[in-house]
C-alpha positions as CSV (number, residue, x, y, z in Angstrom):
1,X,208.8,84.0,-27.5
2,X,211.5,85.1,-25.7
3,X,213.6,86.7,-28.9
4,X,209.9,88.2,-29.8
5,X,210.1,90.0,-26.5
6,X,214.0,91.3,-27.3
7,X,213.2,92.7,-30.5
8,X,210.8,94.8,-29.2
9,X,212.7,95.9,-26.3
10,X,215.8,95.7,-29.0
11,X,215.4,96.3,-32.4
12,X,217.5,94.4,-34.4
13,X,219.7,96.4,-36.4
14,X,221.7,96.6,-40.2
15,X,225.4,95.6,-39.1
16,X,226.2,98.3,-41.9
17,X,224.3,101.6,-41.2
18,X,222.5,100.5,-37.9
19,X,218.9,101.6,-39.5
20,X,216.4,99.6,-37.4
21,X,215.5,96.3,-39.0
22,X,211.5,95.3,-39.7
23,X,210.3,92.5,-37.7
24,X,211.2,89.1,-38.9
25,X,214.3,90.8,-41.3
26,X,215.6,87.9,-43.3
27,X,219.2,89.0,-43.0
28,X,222.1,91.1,-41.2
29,X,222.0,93.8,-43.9
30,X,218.9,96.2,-44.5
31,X,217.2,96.3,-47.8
32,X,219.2,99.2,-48.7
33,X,222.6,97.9,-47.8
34,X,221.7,94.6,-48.8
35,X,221.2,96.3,-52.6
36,X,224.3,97.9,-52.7
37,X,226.1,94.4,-52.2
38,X,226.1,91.9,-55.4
39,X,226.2,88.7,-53.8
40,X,228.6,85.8,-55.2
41,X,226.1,83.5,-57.2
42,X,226.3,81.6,-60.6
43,X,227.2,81.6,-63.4
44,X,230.5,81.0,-61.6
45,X,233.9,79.3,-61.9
46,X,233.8,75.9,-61.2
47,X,236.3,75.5,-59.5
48,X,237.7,79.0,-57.7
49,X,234.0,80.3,-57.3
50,X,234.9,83.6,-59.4
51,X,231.7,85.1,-59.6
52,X,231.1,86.2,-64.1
53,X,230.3,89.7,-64.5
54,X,228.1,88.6,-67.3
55,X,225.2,85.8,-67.4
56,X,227.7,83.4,-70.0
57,X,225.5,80.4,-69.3
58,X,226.3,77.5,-66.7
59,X,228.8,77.4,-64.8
60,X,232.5,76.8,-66.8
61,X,236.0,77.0,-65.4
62,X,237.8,80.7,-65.7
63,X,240.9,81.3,-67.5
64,X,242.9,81.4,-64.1
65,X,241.8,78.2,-63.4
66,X,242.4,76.5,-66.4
67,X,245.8,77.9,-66.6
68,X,246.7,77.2,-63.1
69,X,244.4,75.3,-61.0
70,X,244.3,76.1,-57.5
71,X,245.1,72.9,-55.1
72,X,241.9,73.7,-53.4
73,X,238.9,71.6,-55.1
74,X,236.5,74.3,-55.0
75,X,235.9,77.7,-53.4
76,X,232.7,79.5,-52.7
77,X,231.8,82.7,-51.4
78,X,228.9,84.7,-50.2
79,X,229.4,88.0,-51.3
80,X,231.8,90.3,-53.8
81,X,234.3,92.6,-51.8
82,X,234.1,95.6,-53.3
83,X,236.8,98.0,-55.0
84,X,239.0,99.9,-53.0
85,X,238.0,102.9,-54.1
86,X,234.4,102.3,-52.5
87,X,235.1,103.2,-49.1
88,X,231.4,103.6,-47.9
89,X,230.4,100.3,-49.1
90,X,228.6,98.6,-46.6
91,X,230.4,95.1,-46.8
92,X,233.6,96.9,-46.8
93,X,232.8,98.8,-44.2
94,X,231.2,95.9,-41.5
95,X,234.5,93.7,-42.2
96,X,236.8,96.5,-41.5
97,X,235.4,96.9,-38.2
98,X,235.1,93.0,-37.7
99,X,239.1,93.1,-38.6
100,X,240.1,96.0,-37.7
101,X,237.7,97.4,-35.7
102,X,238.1,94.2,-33.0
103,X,233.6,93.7,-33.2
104,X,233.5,90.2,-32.6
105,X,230.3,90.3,-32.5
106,X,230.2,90.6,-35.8
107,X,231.3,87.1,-36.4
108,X,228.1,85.8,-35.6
109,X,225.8,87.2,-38.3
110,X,228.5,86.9,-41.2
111,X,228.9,83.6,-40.9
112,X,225.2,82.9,-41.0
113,X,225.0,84.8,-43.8
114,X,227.6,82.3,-45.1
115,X,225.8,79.0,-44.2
116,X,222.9,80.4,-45.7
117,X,224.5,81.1,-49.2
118,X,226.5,78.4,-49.5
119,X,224.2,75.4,-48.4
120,X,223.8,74.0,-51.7
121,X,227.7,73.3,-52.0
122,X,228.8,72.2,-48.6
123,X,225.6,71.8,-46.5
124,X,225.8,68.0,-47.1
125,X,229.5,67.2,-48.2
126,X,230.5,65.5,-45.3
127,X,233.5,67.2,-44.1
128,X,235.4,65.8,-41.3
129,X,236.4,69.4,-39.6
130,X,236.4,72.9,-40.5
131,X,239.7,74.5,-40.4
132,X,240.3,77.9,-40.0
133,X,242.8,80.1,-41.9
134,X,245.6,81.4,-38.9
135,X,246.6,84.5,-37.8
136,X,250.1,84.9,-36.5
137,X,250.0,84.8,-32.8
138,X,251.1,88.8,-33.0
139,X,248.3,89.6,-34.8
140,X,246.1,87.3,-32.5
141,X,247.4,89.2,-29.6
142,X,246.7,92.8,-31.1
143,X,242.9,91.8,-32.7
144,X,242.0,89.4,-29.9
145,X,240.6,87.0,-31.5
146,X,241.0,85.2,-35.2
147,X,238.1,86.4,-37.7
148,X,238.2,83.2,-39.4
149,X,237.9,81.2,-36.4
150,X,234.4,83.0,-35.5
151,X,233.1,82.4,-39.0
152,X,234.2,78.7,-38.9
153,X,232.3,78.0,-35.3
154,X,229.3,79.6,-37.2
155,X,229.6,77.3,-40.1
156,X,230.3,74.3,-38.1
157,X,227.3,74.5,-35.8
158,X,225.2,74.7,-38.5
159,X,226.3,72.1,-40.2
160,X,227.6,69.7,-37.7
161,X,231.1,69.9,-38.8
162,X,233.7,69.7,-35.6
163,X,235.6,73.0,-35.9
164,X,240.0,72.4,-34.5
165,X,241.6,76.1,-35.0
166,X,244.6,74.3,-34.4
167,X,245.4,72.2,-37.5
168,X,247.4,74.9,-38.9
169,X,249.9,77.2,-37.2
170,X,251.1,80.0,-39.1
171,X,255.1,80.2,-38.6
172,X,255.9,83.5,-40.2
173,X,254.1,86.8,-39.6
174,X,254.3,87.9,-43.5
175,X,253.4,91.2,-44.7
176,X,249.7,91.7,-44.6
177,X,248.5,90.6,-48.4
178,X,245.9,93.5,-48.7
179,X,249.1,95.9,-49.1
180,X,250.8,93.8,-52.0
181,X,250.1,93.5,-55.7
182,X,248.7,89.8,-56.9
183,X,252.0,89.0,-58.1
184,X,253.3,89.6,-54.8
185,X,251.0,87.8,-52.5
186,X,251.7,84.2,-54.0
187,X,255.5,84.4,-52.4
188,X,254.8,86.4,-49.2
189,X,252.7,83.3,-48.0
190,X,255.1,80.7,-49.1
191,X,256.1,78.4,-46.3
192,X,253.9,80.7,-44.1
193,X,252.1,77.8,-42.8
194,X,251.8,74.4,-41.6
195,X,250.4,71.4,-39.8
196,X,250.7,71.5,-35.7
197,X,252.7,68.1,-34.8
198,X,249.9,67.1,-32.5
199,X,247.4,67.2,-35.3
200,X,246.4,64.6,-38.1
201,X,244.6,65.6,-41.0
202,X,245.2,61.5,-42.8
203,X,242.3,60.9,-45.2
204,X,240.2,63.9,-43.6
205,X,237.8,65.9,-45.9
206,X,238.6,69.5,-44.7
207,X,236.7,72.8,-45.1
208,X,238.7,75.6,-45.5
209,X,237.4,79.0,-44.1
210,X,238.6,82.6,-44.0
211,X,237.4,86.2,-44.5
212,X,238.5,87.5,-48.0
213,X,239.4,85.4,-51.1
214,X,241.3,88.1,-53.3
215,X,244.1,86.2,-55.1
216,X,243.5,82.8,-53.8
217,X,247.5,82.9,-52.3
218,X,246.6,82.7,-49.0
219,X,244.1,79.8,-49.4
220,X,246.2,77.9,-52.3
221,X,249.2,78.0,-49.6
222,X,246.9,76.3,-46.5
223,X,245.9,73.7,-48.9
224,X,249.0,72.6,-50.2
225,X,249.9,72.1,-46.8
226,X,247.1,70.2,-45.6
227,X,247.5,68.2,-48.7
228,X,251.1,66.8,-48.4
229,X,250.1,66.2,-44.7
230,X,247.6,63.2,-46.3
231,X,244.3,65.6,-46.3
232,X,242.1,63.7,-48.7
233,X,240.2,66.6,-49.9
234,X,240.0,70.5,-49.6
235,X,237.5,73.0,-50.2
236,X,237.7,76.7,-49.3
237,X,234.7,79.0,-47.7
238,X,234.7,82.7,-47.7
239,X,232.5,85.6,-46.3
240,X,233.5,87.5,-49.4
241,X,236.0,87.6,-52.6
242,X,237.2,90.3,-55.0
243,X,236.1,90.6,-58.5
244,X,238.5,92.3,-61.1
């Protein structure tokens, strides 16, 4: 009753354009911004979650993975980032002001949006803690807060999952990966990373968030060190990922 009476005194609104939202609006985004963004859903890799530009049956394992599978069990994502080229795009445009733009407040809705989508892979997989992708305490200090920890307390609470933002630390503050090619972004995040002393991760089941897959560096580097620290299992949750 009470959120009745709010969004009449309050419309809700699209996180993108800010158009007013009907009554009872399924989603963040509205119908019109919701239609511009193609949403990351099968046929898709197996294992890295690469959404297939064409419907080539169930889902199969991509080339990349075969070649070189990630150390991450599986990845998921809710939407497709889109091309750089595509400035206006509304999913481009609401994470650049969650990142860049310092709207935590945007935290909230993205992450339901990615408890929502990904349900059917990790609603029930009985993960032992969500761990959150680190920022560089620089960075923390300039944004104010870690994107990827904001997602994670979404996810979490949804699904029960205790969420510990301190399991990892990052150690280096490396170049940020957006500005490098994919050959580059592998090494930049090499040794980036690791464990906090005061932490154990022994035999745990961890779920992996952060904002953006793009080449999977970033979270292939996390894992490998939650792995040789005994981590049992990892599995990686995005917002979005980028589709060549």
């Amino acid at each position: 009753m009470f959120k009745a009476v709010l969004d009449i005194v309050f419309p809700p609104c699209c996180i993108a354009c800010e158009a007013w939202l009907p009554a009872n609006s399924p989603g963040a985004f509205c119908s019109s911004c919701r239609e511009r963004i193609q949403l990351a859903r099968p046929p898709l890799c197996r294992r890295c979650g690469r959404p297939y530009l064409h419907d080539w049956g169930a889902d199969h394992l991509c080339g990349g993975c075969l070649l070189r599978p990630p150390a991450f069990s599986m990845a998921r994502s809710w939407g497709c980032y889109p091309r750089e080229t595509d400035a206006s795009h509304p999913l481009r445009q609401v994470i650049h002001r969650f990142k860049y733009g310092r709207q935590a407040s945007l935290g909230k809705p993205l992450g339901q949006l990615m408890v929502q989508a990904c349900q059917p892979w990790f609603g029930a997989s009985g993960f032992d803690v969500v761990v959150p992708v680190p920022l560089h305490p620089r960075r923390l200090r300039w944004r104010g807060f870690n994107q990827s920890v904001l997602l994670g307390r979404e996810v979490g609470r949804a699904w029960s999952i205790p969420i510990d933002p301190f399991v990892l630390t990052r150690k280096s503050e490396t170049a940020p990966q957006s500005t490098l090619s994919l050959r580059e972004r592998g090494p930049n995040v090499r040794g980036a990373f690791a464990v906090a002393r005061v932490r154990t991760v022994a035999r745990m089941r961890i779920l992996l968030v952060d904002d953006i897959y793009t080449s999977g560096a970033t979270l292939n580097e996390c894992t490998r060190v939650l792995l040789r620290a005994g981590a049992r299992e990892v599995r990686a949750l995005t917002l979005a990922r980028t589709v060549s």
